[in-house]
C-alpha positions as CSV (number, residue, x, y, z in Angstrom):
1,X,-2.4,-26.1,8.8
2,X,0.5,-25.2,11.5
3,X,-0.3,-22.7,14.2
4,X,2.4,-20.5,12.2
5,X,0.9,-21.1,8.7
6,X,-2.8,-20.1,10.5
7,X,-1.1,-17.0,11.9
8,X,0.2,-16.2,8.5
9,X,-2.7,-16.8,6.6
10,X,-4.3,-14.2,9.3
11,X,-1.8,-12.1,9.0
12,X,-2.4,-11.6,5.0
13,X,-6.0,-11.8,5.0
14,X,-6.2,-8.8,7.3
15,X,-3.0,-6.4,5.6
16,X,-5.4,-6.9,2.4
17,X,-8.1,-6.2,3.7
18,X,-6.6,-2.7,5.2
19,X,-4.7,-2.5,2.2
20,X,-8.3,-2.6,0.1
21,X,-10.0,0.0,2.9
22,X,-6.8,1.9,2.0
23,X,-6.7,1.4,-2.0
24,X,-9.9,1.9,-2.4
25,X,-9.8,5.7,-0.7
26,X,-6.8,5.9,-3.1
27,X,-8.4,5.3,-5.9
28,X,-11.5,7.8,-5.7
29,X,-8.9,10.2,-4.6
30,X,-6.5,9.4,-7.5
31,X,-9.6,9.6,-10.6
32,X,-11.3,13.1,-8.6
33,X,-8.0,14.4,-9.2
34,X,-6.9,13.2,-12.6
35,X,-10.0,12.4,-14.1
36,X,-12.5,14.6,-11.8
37,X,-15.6,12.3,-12.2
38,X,-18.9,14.0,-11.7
39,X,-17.6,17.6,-10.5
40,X,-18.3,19.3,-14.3
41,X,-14.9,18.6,-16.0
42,X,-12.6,20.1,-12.6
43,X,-9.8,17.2,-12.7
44,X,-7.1,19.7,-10.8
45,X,-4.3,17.7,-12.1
46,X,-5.4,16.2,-15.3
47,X,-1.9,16.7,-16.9
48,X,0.1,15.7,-13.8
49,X,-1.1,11.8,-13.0
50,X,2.0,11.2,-11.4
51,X,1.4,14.0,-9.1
52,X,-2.2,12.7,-8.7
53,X,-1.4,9.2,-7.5
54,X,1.7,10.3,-5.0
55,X,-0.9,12.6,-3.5
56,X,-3.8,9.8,-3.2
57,X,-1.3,7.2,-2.0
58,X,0.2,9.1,0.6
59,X,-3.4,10.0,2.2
60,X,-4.0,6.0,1.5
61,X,-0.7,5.2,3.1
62,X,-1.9,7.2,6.5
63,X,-4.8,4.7,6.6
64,X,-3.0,1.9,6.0
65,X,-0.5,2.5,8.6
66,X,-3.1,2.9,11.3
67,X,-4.5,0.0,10.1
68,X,-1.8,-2.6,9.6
69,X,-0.8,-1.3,13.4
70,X,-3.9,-1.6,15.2
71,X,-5.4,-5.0,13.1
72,X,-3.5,-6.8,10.8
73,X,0.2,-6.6,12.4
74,X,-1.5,-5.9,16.3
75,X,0.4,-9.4,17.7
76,X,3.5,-7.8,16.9
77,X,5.7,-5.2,18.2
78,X,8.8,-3.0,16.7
79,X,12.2,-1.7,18.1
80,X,11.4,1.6,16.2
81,X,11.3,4.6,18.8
82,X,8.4,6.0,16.5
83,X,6.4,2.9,16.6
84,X,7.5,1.8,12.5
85,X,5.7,5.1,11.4
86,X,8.8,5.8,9.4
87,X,9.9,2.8,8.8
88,X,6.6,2.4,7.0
89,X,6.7,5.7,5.3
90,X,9.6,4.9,3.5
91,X,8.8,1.2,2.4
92,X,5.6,2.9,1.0
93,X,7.0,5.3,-0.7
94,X,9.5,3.2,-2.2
95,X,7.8,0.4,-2.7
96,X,5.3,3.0,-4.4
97,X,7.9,3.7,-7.4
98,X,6.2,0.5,-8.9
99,X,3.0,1.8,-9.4
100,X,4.0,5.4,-11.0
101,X,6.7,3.4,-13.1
102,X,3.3,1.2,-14.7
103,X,1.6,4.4,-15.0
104,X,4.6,6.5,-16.9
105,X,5.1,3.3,-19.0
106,X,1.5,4.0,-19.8
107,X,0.9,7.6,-20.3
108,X,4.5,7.7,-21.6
109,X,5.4,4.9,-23.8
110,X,2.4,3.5,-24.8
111,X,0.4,6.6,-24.9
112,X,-2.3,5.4,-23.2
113,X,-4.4,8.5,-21.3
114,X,-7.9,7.7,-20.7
115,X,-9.1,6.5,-17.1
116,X,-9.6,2.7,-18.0
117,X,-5.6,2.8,-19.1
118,X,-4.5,5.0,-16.2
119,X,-6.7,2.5,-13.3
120,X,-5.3,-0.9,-15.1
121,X,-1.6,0.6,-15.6
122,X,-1.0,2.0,-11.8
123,X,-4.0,0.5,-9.8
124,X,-4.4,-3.0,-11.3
125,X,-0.8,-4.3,-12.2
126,X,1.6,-1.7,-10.2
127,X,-0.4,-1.9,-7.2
128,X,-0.5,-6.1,-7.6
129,X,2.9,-5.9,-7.4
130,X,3.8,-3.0,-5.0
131,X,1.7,-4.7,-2.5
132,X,3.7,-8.1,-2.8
133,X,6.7,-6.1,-1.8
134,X,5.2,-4.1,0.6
135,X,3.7,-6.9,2.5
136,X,6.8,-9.0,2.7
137,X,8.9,-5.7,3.9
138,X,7.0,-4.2,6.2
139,X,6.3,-7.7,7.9
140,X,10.0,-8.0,8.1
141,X,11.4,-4.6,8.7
142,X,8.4,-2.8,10.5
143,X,6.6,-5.3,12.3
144,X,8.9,-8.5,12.3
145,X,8.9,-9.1,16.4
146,X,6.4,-11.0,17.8
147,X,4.8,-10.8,20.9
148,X,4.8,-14.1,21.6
149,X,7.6,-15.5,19.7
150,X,9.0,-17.2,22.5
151,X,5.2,-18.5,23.4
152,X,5.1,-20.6,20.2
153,X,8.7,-21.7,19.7
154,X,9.0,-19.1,16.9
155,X,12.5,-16.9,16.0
156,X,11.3,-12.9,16.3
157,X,12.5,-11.5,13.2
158,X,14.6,-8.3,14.0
């Protein structure tokens, strides 16, 4: 494998791997508050899962960010004054519309409700795909200049 292809390959291994830390606090966070497991039947937003998973996701997305800065993106820099922290905000937002579209598709058109349906709808198949995205365009748009681009013979991505 090429030094860029190894780098790559680094790259993804460690955004999953923050992504999963992330996810996973997302998750617990998302089924407390829709399903409340094991607090006596108090699920705070039971009728709102929508609400629910923007509300676990964003406190995910503050974990991933700090994450993806400091491990899996750390060789690369940004032009953003802010240091991509808005930049980031927004592609996880956006790139968070996936997600909540499987889960309305769900609860909505297929009428499915119960905790198995809600975890495989939004945090199986949306989240599969939202994290494609959200790889590719943060790698590009948040953290696409490289340290030592001119090191290695490699074109910093603006």
């Amino acid at each position: 494998m090429t030094p860029r292809g190894r780098r790559l390959a680094g790259e993804i291994w460690r955004y999953l791997a923050v992504g999963l830390g992330a996810t996973i606090v997302a998750v617990l966070l998302f089924n407390l508050l829709v399903h409340g497991f094991n607090t006596g039947g108090w699920a705070p937003l039971n009728d709102q899962p929508v609400l629910g998973y923007v509300i676990a996701n964003l406190v995910g997305t503050a974990i991933a960010y700090r994450g993806t800065r400091s491990w899996a993106f750390r060789h690369r820099d940004t032009r953003h004054p802010d240091g991509g922290r808005t930049a980031f905000l927004l592609i996880s937002l956006g790139t968070m519309l996936i997600p909540m579209a499987c889960l309305w598709i769900s609860r909505n058109g297929l009428g499915l409700d119960d905790p198995v349906s809600d975890n495989l709808s939004a945090n199986v198949i949306g989240l599969a795909l939202a994290n494609a995205a959200r790889f590719v365009l943060t790698r590009q748009l948040v953290f696409g200049i490289r340290e030592d681009a001119a090191e290695d013979g490699a074109t910093a991505t603006p």
